[in-house]
Each structure stands twice: as C-alpha cells, then as structure tokens.
C-alpha positions as a Markdown table, in Angstrom:
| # | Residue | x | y | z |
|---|---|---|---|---|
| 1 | Unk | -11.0 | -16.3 | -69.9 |
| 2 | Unk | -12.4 | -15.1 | -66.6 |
| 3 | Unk | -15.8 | -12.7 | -66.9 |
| 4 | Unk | -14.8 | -9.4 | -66.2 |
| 5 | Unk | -15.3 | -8.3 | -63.0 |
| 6 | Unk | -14.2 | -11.6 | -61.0 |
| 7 | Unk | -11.5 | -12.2 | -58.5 |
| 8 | Unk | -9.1 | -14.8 | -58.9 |
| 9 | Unk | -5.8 | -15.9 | -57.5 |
| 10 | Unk | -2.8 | -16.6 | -59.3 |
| 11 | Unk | 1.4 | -16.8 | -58.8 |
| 12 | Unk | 3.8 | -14.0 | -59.4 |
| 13 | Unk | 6.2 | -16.1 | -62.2 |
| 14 | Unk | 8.1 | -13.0 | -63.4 |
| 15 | Unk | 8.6 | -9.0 | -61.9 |
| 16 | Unk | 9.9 | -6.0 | -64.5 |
| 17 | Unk | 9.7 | -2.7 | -64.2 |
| 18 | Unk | 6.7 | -2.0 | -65.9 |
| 19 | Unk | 4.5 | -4.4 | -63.9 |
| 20 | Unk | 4.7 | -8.1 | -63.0 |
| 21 | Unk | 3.2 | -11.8 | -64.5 |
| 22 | Unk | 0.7 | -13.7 | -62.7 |
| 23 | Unk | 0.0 | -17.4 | -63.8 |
| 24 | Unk | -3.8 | -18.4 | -63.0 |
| 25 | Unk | -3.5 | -21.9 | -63.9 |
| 26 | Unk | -5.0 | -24.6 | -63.0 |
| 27 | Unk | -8.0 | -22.6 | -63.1 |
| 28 | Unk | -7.3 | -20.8 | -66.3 |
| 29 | Unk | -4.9 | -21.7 | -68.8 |
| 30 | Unk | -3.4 | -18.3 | -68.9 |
| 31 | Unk | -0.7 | -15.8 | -67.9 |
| 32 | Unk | -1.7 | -12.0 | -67.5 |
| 33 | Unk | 0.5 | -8.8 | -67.1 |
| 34 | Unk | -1.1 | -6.5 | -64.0 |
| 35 | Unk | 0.4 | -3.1 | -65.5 |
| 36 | Unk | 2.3 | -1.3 | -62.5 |
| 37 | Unk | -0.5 | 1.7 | -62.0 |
| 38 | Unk | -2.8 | -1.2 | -61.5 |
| 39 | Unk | -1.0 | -2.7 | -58.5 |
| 40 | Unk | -2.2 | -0.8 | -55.6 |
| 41 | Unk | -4.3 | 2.7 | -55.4 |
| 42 | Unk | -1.1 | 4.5 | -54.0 |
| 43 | Unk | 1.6 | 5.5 | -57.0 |
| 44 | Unk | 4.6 | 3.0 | -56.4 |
| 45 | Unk | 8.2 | 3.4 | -57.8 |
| 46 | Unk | 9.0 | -0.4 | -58.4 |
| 47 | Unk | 6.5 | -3.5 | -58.9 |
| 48 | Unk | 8.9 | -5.5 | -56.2 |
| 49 | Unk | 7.6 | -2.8 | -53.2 |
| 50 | Unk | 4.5 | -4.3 | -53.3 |
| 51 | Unk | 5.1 | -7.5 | -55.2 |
| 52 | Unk | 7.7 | -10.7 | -55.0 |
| 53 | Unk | 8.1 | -13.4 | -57.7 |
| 54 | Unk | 6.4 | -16.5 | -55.8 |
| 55 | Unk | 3.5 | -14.1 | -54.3 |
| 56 | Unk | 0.1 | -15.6 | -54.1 |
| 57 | Unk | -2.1 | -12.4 | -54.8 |
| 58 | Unk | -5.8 | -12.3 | -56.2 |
| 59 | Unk | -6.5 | -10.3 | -58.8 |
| 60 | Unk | -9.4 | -8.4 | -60.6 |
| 61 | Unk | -9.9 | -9.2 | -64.5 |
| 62 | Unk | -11.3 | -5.7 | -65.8 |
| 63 | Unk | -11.8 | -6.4 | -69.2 |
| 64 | Unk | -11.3 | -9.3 | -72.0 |
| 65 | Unk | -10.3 | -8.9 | -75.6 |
| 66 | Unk | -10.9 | -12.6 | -77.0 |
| 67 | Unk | -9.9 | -11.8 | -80.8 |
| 68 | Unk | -6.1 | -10.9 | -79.4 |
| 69 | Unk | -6.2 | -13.4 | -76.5 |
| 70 | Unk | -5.7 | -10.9 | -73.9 |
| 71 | Unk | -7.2 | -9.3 | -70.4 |
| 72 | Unk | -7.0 | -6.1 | -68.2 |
| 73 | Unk | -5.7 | -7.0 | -64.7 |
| 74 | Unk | -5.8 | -5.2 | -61.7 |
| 75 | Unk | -5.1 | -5.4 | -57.4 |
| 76 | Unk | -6.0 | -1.7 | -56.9 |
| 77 | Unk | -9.9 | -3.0 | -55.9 |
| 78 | Unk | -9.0 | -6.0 | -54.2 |
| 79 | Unk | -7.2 | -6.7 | -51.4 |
| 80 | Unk | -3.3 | -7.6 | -51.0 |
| 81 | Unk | -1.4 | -10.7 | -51.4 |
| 82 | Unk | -2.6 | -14.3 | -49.8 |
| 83 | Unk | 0.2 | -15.0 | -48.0 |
C-alpha cells in the first residue's frame, strides 16, 4: 500500500453512482474506490461530471487499513485529471 498522505496516479476502470475505481498498477498492485464526496471540494450530482472511465487522474491515499486490505482515497486536495 501507498503511505498515507502520497499522490499517485492511476486509471478510471469502472464509474457508479456512488463513486468511481481507479487501478494504480504497475506501481501498486491494487484497485481503490474514491467515494463520490471525495472527488472534488464542490458537491457533484454524478461521478461521470467530473470523471470518465479511461481518465488518468492522481489521487491522495488518506488512510490504510492493512488487516482488511483497504485505503481511503481522495482528489478533493489534489489537482484534476492528467490528461
């Protein structure tokens, strides 16, 4: 896992309504959900008006929970997709 606190970029592999995939391999063997209140500071209504599947964006790892294998994502601190 990534120390919390770093930026890294990943691929947007999947979109839903409650917040979108992003695949941070080769780097990282891993796939991590950024929850839709984490995508930008503004409130959005859907994850697609700020995010496409296929989107290279770089995102903020908050925290790490080892013992369940998962991480807190976020883009509301760093800046917008690497396009």
């Amino acid at each position: 896992f990534p120390p919390p606190g770093s930026v890294s970029l990943g691929k947007v592999t999947r979109v839903e309504s409650y917040g979108v995939f992003v695949d941070f391999s080769p780097l990282y063997r891993l796939k991590a959900l950024v929850h839709i209140s984490q995508l930008c500071p503004h409130r959005v209504d859907a994850c697609t008006d700020v995010v496409k599947e296929g989107d290279e964006v770089r995102v903020k790892c908050l925290a790490v929970d080892e013992e369940r294998g998962e991480d807190g994502r976020t883009r509301r601190k760093v800046s917008g997709s690497m396009k």
